[in-house]
N, CA, C and O of each residue as an XYZ file, in Angstrom:
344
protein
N      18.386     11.231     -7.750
C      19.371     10.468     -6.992
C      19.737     11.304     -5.776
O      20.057     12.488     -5.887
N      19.679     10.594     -4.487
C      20.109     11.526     -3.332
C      21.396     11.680     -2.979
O      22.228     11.038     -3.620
N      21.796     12.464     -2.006
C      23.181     12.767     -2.175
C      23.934     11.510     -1.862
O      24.919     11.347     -2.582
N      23.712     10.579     -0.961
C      24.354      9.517     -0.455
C      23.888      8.062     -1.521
O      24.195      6.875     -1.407
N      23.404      8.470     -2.104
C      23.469      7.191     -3.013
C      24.470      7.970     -4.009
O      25.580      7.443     -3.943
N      24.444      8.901     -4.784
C      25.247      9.838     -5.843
C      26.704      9.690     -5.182
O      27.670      9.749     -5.944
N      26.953      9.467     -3.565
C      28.290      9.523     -3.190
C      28.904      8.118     -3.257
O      30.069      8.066     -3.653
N      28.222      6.840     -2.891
C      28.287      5.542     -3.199
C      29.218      5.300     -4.534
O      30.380      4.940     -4.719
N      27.772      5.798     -5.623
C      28.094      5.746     -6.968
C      29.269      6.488     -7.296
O      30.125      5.751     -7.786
N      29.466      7.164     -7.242
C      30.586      8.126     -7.607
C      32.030      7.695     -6.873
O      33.065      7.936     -7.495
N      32.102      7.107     -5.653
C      32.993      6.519     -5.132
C      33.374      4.982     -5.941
O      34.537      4.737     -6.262
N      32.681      4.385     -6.109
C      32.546      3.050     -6.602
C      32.707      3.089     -8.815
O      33.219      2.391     -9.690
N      32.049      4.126     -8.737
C      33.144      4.667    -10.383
C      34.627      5.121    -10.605
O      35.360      5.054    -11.592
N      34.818      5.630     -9.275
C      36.416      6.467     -9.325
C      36.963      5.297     -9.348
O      37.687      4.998    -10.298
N      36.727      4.408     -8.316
C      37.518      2.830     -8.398
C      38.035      2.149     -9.629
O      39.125      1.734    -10.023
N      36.735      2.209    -10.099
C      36.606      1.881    -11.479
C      37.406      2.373    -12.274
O      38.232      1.579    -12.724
N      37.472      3.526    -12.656
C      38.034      4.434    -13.371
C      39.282      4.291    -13.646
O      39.695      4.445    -14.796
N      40.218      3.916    -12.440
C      41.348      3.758    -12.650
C      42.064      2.098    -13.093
O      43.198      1.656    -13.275
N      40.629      1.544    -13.126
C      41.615      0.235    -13.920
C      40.533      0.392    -15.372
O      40.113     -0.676    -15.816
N      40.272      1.162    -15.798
C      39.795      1.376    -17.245
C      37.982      1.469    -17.478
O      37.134      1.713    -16.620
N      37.856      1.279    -18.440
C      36.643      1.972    -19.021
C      35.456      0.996    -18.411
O      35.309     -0.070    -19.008
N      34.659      1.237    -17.363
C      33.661      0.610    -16.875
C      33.970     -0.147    -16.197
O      33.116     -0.942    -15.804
N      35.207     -0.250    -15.782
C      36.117     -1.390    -14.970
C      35.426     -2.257    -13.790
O      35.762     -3.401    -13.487
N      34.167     -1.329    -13.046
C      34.282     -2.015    -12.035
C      32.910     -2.740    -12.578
O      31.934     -3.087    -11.911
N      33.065     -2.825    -13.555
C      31.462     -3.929    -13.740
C      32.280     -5.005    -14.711
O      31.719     -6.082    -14.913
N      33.416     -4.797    -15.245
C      34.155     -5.958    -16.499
C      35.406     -6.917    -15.160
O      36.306     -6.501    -14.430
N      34.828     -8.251    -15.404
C      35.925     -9.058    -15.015
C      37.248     -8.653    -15.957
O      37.276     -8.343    -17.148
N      38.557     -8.794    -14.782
C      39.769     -8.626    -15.827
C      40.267     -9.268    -17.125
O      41.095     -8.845    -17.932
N      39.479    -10.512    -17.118
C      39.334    -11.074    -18.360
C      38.497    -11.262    -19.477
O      38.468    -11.987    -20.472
N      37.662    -10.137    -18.847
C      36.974     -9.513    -20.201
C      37.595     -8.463    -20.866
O      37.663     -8.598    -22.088
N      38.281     -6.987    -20.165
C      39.074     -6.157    -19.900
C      39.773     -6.517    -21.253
O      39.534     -6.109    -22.390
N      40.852     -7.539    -20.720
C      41.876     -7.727    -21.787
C      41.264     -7.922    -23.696
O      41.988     -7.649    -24.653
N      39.928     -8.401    -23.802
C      39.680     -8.455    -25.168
C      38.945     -7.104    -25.558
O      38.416     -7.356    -26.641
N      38.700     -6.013    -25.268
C      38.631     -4.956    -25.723
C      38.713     -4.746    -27.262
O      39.838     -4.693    -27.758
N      37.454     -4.604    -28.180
C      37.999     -4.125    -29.682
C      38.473     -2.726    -29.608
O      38.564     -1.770    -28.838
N      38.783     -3.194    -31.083
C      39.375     -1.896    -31.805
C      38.623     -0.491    -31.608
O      39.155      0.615    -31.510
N      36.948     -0.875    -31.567
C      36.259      0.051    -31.053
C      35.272      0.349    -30.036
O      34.153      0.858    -30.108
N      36.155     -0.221    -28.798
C      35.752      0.199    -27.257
C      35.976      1.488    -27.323
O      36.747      1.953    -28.162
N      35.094      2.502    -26.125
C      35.451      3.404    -25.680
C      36.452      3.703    -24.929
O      36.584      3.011    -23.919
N      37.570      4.938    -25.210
C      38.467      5.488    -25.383
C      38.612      6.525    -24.376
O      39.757      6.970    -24.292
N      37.637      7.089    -23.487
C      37.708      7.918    -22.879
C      36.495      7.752    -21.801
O      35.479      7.188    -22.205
N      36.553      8.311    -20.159
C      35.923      8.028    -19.135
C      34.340      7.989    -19.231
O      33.609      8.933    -19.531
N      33.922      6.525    -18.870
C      32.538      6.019    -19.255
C      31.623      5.890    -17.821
O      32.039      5.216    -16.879
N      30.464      6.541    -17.778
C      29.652      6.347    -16.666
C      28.078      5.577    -16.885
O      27.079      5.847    -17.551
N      28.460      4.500    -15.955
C      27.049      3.906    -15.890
C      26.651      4.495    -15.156
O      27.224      5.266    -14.385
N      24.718      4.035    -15.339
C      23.403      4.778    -14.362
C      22.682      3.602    -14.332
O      22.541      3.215    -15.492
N      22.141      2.828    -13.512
C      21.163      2.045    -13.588
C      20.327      2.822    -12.510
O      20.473      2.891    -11.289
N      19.029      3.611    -13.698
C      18.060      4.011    -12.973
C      17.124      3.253    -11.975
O      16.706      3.870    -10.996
N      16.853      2.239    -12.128
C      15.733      1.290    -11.423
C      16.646     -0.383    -10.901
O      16.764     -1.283    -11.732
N      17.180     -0.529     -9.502
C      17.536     -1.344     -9.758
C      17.476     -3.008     -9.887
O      18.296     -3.922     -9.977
N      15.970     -2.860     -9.843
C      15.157     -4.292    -10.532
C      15.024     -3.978    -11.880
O      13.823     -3.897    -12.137
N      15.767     -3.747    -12.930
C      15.639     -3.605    -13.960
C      16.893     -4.242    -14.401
O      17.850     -4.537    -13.685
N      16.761     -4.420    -15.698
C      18.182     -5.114    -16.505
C      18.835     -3.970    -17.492
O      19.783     -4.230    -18.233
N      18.128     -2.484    -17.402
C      18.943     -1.473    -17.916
C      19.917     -0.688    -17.531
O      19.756      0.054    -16.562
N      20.924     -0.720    -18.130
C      22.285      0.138    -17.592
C      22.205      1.476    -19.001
O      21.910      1.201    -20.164
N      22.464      2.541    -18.617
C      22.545      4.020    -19.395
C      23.958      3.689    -19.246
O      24.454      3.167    -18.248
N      24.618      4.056    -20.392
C      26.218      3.838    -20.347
C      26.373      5.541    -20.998
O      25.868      5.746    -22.102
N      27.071      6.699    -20.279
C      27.249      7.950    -20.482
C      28.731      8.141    -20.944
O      29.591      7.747    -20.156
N      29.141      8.706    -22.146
C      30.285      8.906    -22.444
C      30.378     10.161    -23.821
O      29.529     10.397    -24.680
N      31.781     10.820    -23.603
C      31.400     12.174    -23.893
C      29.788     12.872    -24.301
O      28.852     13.029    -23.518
N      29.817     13.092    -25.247
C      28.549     13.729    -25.931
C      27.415     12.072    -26.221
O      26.241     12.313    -26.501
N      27.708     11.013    -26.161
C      26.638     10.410    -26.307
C      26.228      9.413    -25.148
O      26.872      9.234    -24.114
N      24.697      8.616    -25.606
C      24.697      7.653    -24.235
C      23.787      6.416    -25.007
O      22.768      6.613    -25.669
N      24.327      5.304    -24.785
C      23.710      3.808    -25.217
C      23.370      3.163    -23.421
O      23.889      2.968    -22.322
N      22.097      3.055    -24.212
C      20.951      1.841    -23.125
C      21.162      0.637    -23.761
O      20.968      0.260    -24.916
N      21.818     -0.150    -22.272
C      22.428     -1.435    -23.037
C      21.091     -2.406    -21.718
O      20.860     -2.028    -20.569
N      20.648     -3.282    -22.214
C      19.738     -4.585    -21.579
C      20.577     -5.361    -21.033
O      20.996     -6.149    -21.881
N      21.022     -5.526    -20.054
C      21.957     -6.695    -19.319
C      21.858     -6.666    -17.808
O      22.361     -5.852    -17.034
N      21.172     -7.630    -17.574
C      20.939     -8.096    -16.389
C      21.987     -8.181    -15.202
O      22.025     -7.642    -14.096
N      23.070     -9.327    -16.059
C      24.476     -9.605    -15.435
C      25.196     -8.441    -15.297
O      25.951     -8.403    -14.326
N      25.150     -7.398    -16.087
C      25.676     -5.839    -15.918
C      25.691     -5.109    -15.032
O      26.654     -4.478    -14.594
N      23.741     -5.132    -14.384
C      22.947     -4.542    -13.200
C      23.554     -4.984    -12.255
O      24.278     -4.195    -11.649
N      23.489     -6.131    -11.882
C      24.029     -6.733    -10.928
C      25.203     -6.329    -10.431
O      25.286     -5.728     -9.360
N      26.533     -6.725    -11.409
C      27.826     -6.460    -11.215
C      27.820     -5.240    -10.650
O      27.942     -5.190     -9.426
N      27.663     -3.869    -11.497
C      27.322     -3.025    -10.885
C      27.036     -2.373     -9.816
O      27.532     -1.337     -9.375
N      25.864     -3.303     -9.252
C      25.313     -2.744     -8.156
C      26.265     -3.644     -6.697
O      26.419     -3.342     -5.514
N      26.538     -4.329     -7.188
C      27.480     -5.456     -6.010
C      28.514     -4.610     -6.097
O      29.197     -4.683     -5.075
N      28.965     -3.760     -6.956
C      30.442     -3.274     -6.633
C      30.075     -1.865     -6.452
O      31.009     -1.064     -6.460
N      28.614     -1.315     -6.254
C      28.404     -0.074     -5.681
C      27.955     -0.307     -3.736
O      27.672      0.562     -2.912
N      28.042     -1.555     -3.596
C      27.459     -2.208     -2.770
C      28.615     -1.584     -1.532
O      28.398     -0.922     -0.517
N      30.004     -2.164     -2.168
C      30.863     -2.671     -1.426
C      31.779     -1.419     -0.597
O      32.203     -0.336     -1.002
N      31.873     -2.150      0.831
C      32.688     -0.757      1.186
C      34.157      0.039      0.759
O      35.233     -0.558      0.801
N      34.057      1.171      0.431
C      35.148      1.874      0.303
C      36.394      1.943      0.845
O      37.574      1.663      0.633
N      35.510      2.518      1.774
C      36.326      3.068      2.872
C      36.137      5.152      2.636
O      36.575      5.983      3.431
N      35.513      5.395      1.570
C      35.103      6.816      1.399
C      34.168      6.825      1.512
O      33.337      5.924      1.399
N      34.040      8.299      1.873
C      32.561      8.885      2.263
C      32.001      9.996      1.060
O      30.903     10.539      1.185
């Protein structure tokens, strides 16, 4: 990953970050139904390839490859979008 895509991403997670766990890829009304056993602590997606429907979901010590197309997307539309950071 080059530095200016890694700065994108990383800008477009902090966003995220602060309205909760993967936030900027969950509509707020998904948000609200959260189980009992969602993750609990700061979660990072990777979509290595982005014609692909795989998202790497990174959180503490482990990482689940989840298949979702609609995921990629979201994702990448809200890594898309301007900041306003560099």
């Amino acid at each position: 990953m080059n530095d200016t895509s890694r700065r994108k991403f990383l800008a477009a997670a902090g966003a995220g970050a602060a309205a909760g766990t993967v936030g900027l890829a969950v509509p707020a009304s998904a948000a609200a139904v959260r189980t009992a056993s969602a993750a609990d602590e700061p979660v990072v997606a990777f979509v290595e390839d982005p014609r692909s429907s795989v998202v790497t979901l990174m959180f503490g010590e482990q990482e689940v490859v989840v298949d979702d197309r609609d995921l990629v997307v979201r994702i990448l539309n809200a890594a898309g979008h301007k900041t306003g950071r560099s």
